[in-house]
N, C-alpha and C positions, 0 to 999 in steps of 0.2 A: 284175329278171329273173324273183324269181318269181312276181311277178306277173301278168307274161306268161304264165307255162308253167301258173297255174291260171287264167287266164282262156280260155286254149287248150283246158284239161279240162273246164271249163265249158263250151264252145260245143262240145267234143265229145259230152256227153252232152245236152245238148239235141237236138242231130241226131240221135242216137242214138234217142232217146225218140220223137222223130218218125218215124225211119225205123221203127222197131219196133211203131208203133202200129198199129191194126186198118184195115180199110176205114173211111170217113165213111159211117154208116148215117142220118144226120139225115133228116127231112121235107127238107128245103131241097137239099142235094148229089143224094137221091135223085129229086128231083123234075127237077133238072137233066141229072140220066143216064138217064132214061126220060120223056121229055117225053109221048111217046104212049101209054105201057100202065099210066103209073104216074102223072102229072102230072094229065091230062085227067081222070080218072075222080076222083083226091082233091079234084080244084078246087070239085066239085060238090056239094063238106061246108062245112059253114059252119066260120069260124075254132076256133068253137070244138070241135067235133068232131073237127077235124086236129089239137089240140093235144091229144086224147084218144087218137090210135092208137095202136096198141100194134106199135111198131116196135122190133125188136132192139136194143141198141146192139151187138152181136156177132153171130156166127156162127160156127158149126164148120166151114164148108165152104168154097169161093169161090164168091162170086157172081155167076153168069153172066146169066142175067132175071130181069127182077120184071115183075109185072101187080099191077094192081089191080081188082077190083069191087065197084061200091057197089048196092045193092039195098035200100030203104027206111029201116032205121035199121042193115043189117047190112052193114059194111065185109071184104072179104077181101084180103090182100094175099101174093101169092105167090113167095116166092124161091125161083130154082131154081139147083141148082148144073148142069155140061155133064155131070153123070153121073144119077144116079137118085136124089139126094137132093134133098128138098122141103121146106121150112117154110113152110105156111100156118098166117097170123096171121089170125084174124076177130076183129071188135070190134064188139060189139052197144051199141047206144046204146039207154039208158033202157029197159032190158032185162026189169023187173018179177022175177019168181022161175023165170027159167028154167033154171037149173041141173040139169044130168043126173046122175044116181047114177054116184059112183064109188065103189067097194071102198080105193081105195088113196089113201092123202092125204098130200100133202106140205108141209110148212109151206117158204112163200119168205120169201128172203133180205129183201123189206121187209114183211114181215109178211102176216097172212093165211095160204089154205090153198089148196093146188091138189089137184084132185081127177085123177088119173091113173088109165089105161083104155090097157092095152097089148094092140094089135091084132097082127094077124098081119104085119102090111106098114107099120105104124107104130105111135105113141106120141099117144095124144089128152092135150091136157091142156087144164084150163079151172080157173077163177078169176073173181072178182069182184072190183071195185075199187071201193071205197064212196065212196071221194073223187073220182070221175069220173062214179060211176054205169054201170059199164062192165060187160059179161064179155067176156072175153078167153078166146080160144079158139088154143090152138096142135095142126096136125095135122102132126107132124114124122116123113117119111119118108126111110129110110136103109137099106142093105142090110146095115149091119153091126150085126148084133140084140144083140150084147156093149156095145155104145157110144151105142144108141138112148135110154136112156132118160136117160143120165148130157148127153149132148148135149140133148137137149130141155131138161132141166132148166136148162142151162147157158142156152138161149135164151131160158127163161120170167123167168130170175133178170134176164137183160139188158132186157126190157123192161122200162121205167120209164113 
Protein backbone atom coordinates (compact mmCIF):
# COMPACT_ATOMS: atom_id res chain seq x y z
CA UNK A 1 0.00 0.00 0.00
CA UNK A 2 2.61 2.34 0.32
CA UNK A 3 4.00 1.83 -2.36
CA UNK A 4 1.15 2.79 -4.13
CA UNK A 5 0.45 6.03 -2.26
CA UNK A 6 4.40 7.09 -3.16
CA UNK A 7 4.28 6.18 -6.57
CA UNK A 8 1.02 8.14 -6.69
CA UNK A 9 3.38 11.25 -5.17
CA UNK A 10 5.80 10.62 -7.63
CA UNK A 11 3.62 10.92 -10.81
CA UNK A 12 2.03 13.79 -8.99
CA UNK A 13 4.97 15.87 -9.03
CA UNK A 14 6.23 14.90 -12.33
CA UNK A 15 2.88 16.37 -13.61
CA UNK A 16 3.28 18.97 -11.56
CA UNK A 17 6.84 19.95 -12.77
CA UNK A 18 5.41 19.76 -16.29
CA UNK A 19 2.41 21.59 -15.68
CA UNK A 20 4.62 24.39 -13.89
CA UNK A 21 7.24 24.58 -16.47
CA UNK A 22 7.74 27.63 -19.03
CA UNK A 23 6.59 27.84 -22.66
CA UNK A 24 9.06 25.32 -25.18
CA UNK A 25 11.28 28.35 -26.62
CA UNK A 26 13.49 25.74 -28.65
CA UNK A 27 14.54 26.33 -32.47
CA UNK A 28 12.36 23.18 -33.23
CA UNK A 29 8.66 23.91 -31.23
CA UNK A 30 9.29 27.69 -32.43
CA UNK A 31 9.78 26.91 -35.81
CA UNK A 32 6.60 24.77 -35.73
CA UNK A 33 4.48 27.70 -34.35
CA UNK A 34 5.58 30.22 -36.74
CA UNK A 35 6.26 28.51 -39.86
CA UNK A 36 5.96 31.96 -41.91
CA UNK A 37 7.57 34.71 -39.85
CA UNK A 38 10.04 32.62 -37.99
CA UNK A 39 10.67 29.18 -39.78
CA UNK A 40 11.10 30.62 -43.48
CA UNK A 41 13.58 33.25 -42.74
CA UNK A 42 16.00 30.92 -40.02
CA UNK A 43 15.99 28.08 -42.86
CA UNK A 44 18.04 30.43 -44.94
CA UNK A 45 21.18 29.90 -42.09
CA UNK A 46 23.10 27.14 -42.49
CA UNK A 47 23.02 24.46 -39.59
CA UNK A 48 25.42 25.70 -38.10
CA UNK A 49 24.36 29.36 -37.57
CA UNK A 50 20.90 28.07 -36.22
CA UNK A 51 22.62 26.25 -33.59
CA UNK A 52 24.26 29.59 -32.85
CA UNK A 53 21.08 31.99 -32.14
CA UNK A 54 20.73 33.23 -29.35
CA UNK A 55 17.21 32.23 -28.43
CA UNK A 56 15.73 32.76 -24.82
CA UNK A 57 15.09 29.61 -22.89
CA UNK A 58 12.59 32.11 -21.00
CA UNK A 59 10.79 35.06 -20.86
CA UNK A 60 9.03 37.54 -18.53
CA UNK A 61 6.03 38.10 -20.65
CA UNK A 62 3.72 35.87 -22.82
CA UNK A 63 4.34 35.31 -26.14
CA UNK A 64 2.07 36.32 -28.44
CA UNK A 65 4.52 36.85 -32.19
CA UNK A 66 7.78 36.18 -33.26
CA UNK A 67 9.33 37.23 -36.78
CA UNK A 68 12.49 36.75 -37.70
CA UNK A 69 15.01 38.50 -40.15
CA UNK A 70 18.19 37.55 -41.59
CA UNK A 71 20.28 40.14 -43.31
CA UNK A 72 23.87 38.94 -44.34
CA UNK A 73 25.64 37.68 -41.41
CA UNK A 74 22.94 39.68 -38.89
CA UNK A 75 20.07 37.61 -37.58
CA UNK A 76 17.10 39.48 -35.71
CA UNK A 77 14.59 37.70 -33.99
CA UNK A 78 11.48 39.48 -32.49
CA UNK A 79 9.23 38.40 -29.65
CA UNK A 80 6.28 40.27 -28.87
CA UNK A 81 4.02 40.11 -26.19
CA UNK A 82 -0.22 41.50 -27.08
CA UNK A 83 0.87 44.62 -24.97
CA UNK A 84 3.85 46.87 -25.55
CA UNK A 85 6.64 44.65 -24.47
CA UNK A 86 9.44 43.48 -26.94
CA UNK A 87 12.62 41.43 -26.91
CA UNK A 88 14.67 41.77 -29.88
CA UNK A 89 17.44 39.27 -30.06
CA UNK A 90 20.16 39.99 -32.78
CA UNK A 91 23.00 37.56 -33.50
CA UNK A 92 25.92 38.71 -35.44
CA UNK A 93 27.95 36.05 -36.95
CA UNK A 94 31.84 36.26 -37.32
CA UNK A 95 31.36 39.65 -36.00
CA UNK A 96 35.25 41.07 -35.95
CA UNK A 97 35.40 43.90 -33.06
CA UNK A 98 32.31 45.47 -33.18
CA UNK A 99 31.26 46.07 -29.77
CA UNK A 100 29.63 49.56 -28.67
CA UNK A 101 30.77 51.36 -25.58
CA UNK A 102 28.98 50.74 -22.66
CA UNK A 103 29.33 52.72 -19.10
CA UNK A 104 27.65 49.78 -17.28
CA UNK A 105 28.83 46.04 -17.28
CA UNK A 106 27.47 43.30 -16.03
CA UNK A 107 29.12 39.88 -15.51
CA UNK A 108 26.50 36.88 -16.84
CA UNK A 109 25.62 34.01 -15.16
CA UNK A 110 27.97 31.67 -17.79
CA UNK A 111 30.66 33.94 -17.68
CA UNK A 112 31.78 36.89 -19.71
CA UNK A 113 30.41 40.52 -19.55
CA UNK A 114 27.40 42.32 -20.89
CA UNK A 115 27.62 45.77 -21.52
CA UNK A 116 24.18 47.69 -20.67
CA UNK A 117 23.00 51.13 -22.18
CA UNK A 118 19.49 52.10 -20.48
CA UNK A 119 17.47 54.03 -22.99
CA UNK A 120 14.44 56.03 -22.53
CA UNK A 121 11.84 53.25 -23.87
CA UNK A 122 14.14 50.24 -23.30
CA UNK A 123 17.32 48.42 -22.02
CA UNK A 124 20.16 47.48 -24.78
CA UNK A 125 22.39 44.88 -23.97
CA UNK A 126 25.21 43.21 -25.84
CA UNK A 127 27.83 40.58 -25.25
CA UNK A 128 30.13 38.36 -27.05
CA UNK A 129 30.52 34.78 -27.19
CA UNK A 130 33.93 33.43 -27.91
CA UNK A 131 32.96 29.91 -28.38
CA UNK A 132 30.40 30.66 -31.13
CA UNK A 133 32.18 33.79 -32.36
CA UNK A 134 28.86 35.57 -31.95
CA UNK A 135 27.62 39.15 -30.41
CA UNK A 136 24.52 39.02 -29.17
CA UNK A 137 22.44 41.77 -29.04
CA UNK A 138 19.22 42.16 -26.80
CA UNK A 139 16.77 45.32 -27.31
CA UNK A 140 14.28 44.67 -24.54
CA UNK A 141 11.30 46.88 -24.42
CA UNK A 142 8.74 47.32 -21.48
CA UNK A 143 6.74 49.97 -19.91
CA UNK A 144 7.45 49.10 -16.55
CA UNK A 145 10.97 51.08 -16.10
CA UNK A 146 11.25 49.51 -12.28
CA UNK A 147 11.53 45.80 -13.80
CA UNK A 148 13.22 46.64 -17.27
CA UNK A 149 16.48 46.03 -16.51
CA UNK A 150 16.16 43.15 -13.75
CA UNK A 151 13.85 41.33 -16.83
CA UNK A 152 16.26 41.96 -19.56
CA UNK A 153 18.91 40.57 -17.60
CA UNK A 154 16.80 37.70 -16.59
CA UNK A 155 16.56 37.11 -20.71
CA UNK A 156 20.30 37.70 -21.47
CA UNK A 157 21.09 34.95 -18.56
CA UNK A 158 18.36 32.45 -20.42
CA UNK A 159 20.18 32.60 -23.52
CA UNK A 160 22.52 29.90 -23.95
Amino acid sequence: MKSIHRLSLVIFFVLLAGCSSGPDLSLSHLKELYPETFATPIESLSQEQQDKLGLPEELPFELKSLKANVNGNETEVIYQSDSSVQALVRTIFDPGNDLEESELQIPLDAGGVAGIQKRDDHVFVEWYNGDYDVIYQLEYTSTNKEKRLKEAMEITNSIS
